[in-house]
The first five atom37 places (N, CA, C, CB, O) and aatype in JSON, in Angstrom:
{
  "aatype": [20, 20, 20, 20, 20, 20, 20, 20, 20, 20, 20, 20, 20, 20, 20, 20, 20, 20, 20, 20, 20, 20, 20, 20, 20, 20, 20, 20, 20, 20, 20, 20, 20, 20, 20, 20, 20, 20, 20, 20, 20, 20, 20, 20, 20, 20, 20, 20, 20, 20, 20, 20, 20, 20, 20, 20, 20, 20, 20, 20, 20, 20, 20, 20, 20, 20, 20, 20, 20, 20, 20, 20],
  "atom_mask": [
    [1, 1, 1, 1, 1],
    [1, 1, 1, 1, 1],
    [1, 1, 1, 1, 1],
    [1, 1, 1, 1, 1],
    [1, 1, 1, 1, 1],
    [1, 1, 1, 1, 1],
    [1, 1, 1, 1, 1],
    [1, 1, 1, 1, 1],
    [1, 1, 1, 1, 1],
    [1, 1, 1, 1, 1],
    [1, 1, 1, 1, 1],
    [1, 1, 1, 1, 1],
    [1, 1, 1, 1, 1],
    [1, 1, 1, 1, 1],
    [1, 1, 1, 1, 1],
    [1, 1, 1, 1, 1],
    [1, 1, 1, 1, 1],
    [1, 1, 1, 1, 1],
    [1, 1, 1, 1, 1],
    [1, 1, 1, 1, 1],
    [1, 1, 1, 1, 1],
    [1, 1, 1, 1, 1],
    [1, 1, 1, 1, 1],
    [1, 1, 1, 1, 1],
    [1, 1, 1, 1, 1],
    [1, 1, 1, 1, 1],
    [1, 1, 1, 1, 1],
    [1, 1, 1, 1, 1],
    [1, 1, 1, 1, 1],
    [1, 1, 1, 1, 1],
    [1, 1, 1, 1, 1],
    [1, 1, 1, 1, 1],
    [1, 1, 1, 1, 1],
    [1, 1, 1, 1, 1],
    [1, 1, 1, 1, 1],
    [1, 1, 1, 1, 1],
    [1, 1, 1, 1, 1],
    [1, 1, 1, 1, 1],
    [1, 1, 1, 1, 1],
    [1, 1, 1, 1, 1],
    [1, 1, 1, 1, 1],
    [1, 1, 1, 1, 1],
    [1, 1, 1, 1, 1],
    [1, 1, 1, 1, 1],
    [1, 1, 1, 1, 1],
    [1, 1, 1, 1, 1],
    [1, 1, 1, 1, 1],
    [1, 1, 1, 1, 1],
    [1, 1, 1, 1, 1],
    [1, 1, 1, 1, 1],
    [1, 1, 1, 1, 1],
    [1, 1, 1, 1, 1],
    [1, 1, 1, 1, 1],
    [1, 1, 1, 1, 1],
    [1, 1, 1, 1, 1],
    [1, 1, 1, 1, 1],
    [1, 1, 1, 1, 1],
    [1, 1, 1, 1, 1],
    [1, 1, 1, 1, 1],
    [1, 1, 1, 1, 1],
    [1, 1, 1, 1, 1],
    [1, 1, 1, 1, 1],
    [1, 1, 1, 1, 1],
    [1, 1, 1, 1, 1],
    [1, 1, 1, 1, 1],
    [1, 1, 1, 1, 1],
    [1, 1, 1, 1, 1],
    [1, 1, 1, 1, 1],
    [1, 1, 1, 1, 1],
    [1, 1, 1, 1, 1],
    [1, 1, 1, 1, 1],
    [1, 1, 1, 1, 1]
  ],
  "atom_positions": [
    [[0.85, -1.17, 0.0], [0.0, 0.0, 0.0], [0.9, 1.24, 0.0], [-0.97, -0.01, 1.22], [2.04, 1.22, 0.46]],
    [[0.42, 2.12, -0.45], [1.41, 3.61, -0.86], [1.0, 4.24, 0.8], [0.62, 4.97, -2.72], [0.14, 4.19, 1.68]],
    [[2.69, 4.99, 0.33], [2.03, 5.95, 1.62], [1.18, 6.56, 2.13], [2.28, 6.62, 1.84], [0.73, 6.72, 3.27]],
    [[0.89, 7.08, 0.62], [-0.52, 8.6, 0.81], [-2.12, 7.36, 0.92], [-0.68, 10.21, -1.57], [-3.25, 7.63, 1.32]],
    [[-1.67, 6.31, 0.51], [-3.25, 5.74, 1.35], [-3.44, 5.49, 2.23], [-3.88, 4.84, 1.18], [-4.63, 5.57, 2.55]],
    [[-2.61, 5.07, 3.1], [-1.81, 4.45, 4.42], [-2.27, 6.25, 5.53], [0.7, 4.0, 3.89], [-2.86, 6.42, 6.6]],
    [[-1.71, 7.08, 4.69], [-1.87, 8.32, 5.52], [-3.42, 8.71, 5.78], [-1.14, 9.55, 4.77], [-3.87, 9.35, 6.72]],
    [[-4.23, 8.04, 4.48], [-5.22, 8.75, 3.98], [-6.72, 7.72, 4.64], [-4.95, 8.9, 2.12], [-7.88, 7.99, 4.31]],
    [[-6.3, 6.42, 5.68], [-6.72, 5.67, 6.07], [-6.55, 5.88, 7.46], [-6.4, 4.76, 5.5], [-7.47, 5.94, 8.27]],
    [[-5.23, 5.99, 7.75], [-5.1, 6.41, 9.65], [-6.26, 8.05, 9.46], [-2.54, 7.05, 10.43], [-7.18, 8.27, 10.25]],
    [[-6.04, 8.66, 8.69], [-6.7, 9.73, 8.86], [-7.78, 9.66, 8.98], [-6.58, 10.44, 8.18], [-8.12, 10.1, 10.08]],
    [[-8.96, 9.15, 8.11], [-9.86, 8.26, 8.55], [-10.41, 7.78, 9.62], [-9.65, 7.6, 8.25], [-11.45, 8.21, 10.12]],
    [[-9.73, 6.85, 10.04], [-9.74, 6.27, 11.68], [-9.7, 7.43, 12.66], [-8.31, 5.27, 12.07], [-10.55, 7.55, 13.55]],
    [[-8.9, 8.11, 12.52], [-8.79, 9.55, 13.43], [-9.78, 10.0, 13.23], [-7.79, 10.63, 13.21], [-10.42, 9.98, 14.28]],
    [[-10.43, 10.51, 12.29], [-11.52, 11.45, 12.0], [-13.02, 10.75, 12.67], [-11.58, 11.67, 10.2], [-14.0, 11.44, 12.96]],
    [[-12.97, 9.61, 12.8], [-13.51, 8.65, 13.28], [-13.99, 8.78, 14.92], [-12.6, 7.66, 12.97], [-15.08, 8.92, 15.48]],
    [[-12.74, 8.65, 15.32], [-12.31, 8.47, 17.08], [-13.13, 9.78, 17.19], [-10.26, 8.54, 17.77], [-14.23, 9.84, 17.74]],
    [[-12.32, 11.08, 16.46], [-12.81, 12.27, 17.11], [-13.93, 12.73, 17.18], [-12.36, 13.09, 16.79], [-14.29, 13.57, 18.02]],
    [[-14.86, 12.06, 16.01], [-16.72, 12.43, 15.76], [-17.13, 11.41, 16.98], [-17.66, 11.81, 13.75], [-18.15, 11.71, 17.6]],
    [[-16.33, 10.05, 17.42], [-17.25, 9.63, 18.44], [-17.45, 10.19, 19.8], [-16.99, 8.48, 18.65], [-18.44, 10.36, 20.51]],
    [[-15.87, 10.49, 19.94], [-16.0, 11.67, 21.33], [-16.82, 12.59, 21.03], [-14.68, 12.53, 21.79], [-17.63, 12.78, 21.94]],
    [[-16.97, 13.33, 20.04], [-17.87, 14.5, 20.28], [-19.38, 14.18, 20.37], [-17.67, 15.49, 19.16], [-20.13, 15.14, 20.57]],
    [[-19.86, 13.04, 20.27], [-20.57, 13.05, 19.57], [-21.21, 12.79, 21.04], [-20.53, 12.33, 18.26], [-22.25, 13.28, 21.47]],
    [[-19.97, 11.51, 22.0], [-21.08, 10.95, 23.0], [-19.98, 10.86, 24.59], [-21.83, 9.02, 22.3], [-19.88, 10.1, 25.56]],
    [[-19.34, 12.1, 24.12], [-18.66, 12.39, 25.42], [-18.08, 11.25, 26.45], [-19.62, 13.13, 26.15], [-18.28, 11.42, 27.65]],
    [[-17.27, 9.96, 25.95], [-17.31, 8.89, 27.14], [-16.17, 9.77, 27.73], [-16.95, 6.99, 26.8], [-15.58, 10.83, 27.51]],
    [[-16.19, 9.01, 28.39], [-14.78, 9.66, 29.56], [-13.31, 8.49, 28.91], [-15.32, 9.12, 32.09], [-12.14, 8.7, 29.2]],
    [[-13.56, 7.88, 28.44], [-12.96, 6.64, 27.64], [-13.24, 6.03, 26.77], [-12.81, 5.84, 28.08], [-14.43, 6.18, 26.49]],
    [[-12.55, 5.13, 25.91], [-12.44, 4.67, 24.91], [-11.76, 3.44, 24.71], [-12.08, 5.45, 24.34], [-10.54, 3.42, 24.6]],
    [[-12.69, 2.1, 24.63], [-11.89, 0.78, 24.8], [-12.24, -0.27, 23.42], [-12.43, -0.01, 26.4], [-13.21, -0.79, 22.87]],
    [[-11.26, -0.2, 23.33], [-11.6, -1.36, 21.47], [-10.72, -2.89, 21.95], [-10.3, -0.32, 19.24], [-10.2, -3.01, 23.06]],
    [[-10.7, -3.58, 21.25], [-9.74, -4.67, 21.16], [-9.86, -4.51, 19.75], [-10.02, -6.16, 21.85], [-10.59, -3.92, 18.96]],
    [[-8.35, -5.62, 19.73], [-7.5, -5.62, 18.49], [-6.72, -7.09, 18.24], [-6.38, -4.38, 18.64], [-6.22, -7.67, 19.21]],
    [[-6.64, -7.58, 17.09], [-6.01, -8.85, 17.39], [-4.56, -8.56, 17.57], [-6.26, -9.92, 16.29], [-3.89, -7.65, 17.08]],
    [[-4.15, -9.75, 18.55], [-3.0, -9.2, 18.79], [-1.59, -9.34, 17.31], [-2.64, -10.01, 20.28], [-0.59, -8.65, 17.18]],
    [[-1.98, -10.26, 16.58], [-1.33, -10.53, 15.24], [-1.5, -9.45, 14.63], [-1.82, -11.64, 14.41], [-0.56, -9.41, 13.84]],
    [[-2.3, -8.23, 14.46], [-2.37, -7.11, 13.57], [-1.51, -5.79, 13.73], [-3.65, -6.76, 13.59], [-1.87, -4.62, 13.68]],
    [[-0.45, -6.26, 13.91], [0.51, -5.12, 14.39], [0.09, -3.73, 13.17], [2.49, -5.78, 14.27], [0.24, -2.63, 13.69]],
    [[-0.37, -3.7, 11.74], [-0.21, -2.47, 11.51], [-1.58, -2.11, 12.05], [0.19, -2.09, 10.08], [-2.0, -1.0, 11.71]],
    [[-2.27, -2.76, 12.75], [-3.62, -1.82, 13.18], [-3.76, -1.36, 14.75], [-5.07, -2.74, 12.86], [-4.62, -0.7, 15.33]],
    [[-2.27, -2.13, 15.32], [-2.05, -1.89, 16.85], [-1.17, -0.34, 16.3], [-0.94, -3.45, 17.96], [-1.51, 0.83, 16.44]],
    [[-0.28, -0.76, 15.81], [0.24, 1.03, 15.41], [-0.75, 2.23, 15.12], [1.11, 1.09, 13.95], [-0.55, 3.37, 15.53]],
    [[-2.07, 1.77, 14.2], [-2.7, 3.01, 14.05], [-3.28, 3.17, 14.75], [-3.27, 3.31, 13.23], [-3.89, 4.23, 14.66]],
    [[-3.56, 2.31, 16.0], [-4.33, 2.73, 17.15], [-4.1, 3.46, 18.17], [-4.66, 1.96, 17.64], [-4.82, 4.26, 18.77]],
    [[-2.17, 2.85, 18.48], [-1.27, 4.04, 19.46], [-1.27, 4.91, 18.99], [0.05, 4.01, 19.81], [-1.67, 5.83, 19.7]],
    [[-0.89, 5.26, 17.7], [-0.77, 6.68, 17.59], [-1.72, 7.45, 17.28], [0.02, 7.0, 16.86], [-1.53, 8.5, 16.67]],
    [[-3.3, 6.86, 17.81], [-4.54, 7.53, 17.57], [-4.62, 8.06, 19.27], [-5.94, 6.38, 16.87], [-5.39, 8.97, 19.55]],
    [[-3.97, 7.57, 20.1], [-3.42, 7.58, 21.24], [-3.95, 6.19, 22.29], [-3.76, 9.04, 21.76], [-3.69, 6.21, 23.5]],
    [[-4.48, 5.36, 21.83], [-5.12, 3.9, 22.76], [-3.6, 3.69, 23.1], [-6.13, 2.23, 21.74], [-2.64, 4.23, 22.54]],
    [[-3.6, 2.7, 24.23], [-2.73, 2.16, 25.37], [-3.23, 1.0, 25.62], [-2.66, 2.95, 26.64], [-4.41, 0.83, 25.93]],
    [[-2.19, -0.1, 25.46], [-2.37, -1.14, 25.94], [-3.24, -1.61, 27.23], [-1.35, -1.37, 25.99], [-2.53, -1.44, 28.22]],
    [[-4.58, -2.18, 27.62], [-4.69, -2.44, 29.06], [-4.43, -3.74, 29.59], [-5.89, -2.13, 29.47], [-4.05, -4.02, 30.73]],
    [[-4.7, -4.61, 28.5], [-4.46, -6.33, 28.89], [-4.96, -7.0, 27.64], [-5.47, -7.01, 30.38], [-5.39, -6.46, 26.63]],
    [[-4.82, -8.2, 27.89], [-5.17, -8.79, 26.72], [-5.58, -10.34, 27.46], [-3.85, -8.71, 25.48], [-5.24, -10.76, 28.57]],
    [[-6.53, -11.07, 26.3], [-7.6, -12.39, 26.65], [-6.86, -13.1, 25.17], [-9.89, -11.99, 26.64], [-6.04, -12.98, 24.25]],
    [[-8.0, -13.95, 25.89], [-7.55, -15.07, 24.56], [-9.6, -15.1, 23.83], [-6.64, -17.45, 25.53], [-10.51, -14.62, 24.51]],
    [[-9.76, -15.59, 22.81], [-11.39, -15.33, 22.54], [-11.07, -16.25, 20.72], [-12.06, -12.91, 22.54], [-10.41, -16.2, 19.68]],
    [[-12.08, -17.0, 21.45], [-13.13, -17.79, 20.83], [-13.23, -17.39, 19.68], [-14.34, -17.79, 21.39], [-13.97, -16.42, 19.84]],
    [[-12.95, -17.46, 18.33], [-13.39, -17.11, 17.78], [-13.15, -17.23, 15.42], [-13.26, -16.16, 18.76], [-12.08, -16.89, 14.92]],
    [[-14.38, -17.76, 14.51], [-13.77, -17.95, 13.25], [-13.0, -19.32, 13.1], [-12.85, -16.8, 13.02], [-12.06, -19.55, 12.34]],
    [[-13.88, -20.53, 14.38], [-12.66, -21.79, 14.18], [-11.56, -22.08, 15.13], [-11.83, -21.55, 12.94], [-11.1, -23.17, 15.46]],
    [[-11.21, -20.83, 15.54], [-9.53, -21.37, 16.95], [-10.01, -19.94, 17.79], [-6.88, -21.24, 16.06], [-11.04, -19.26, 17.89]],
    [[-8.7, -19.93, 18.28], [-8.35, -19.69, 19.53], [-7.53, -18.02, 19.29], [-7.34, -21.11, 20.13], [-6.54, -18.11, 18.57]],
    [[-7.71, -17.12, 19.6], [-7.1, -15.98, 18.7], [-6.82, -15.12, 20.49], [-8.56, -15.0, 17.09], [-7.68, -15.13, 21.37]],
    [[-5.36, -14.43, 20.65], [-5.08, -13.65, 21.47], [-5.58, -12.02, 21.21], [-3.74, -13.9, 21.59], [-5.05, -11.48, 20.23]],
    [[-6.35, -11.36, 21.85], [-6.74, -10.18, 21.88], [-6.4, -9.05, 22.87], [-7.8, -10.35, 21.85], [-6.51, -9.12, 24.09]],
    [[-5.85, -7.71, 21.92], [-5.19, -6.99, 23.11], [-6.53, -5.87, 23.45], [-3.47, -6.15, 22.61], [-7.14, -5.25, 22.58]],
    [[-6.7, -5.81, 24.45], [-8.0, -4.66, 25.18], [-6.62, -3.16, 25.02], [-8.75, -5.27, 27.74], [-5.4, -3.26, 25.15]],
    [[-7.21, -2.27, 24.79], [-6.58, -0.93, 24.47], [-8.01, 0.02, 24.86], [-5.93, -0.8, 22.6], [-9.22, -0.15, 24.68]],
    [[-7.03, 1.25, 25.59], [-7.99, 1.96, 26.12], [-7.4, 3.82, 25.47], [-8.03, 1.54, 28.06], [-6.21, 4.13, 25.37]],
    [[-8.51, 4.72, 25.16], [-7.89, 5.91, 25.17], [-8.72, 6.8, 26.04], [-7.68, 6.42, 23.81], [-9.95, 6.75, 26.1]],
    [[-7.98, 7.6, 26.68], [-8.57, 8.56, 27.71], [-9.36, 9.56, 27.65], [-7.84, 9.05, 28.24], [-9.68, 10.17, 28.68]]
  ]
}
């Protein structure tokens, strides 16, 4: 994938995060993520989420590790 889509996709996601805060004021923000998807754990830190823990979950046939990420 090119850069400028890559840019043009986190941007996206951002634009995203920020209409949900406005929209419904949580005091937080908690997603999971598989833990195998490292380029979607990157666009998530630097959307600002933080690791909180991670499970294991059921799920598509096996057994898949999931990281819980929280933003403030």
């Amino acid at each position: 994938m090119s850069k400028k889509k890559e840019r043009e996709r986190m941007n996206y996601i951002f634009k995203q995060i920020e209409k949900a805060i406005e929209l419904y004021r949580p005091s937080s923000l908690v997603m999971s993520v598989a833990g195998f998807n490292e380029r979607a754990i990157n666009v998530y830190q630097k959307a600002g989420f933080q690791k909180i823990d991670s499970f294991q979950q059921h799920t598509n046939g096996g057994i898949f590790l999931l990281l819980r990420c929280r933003k403030n």
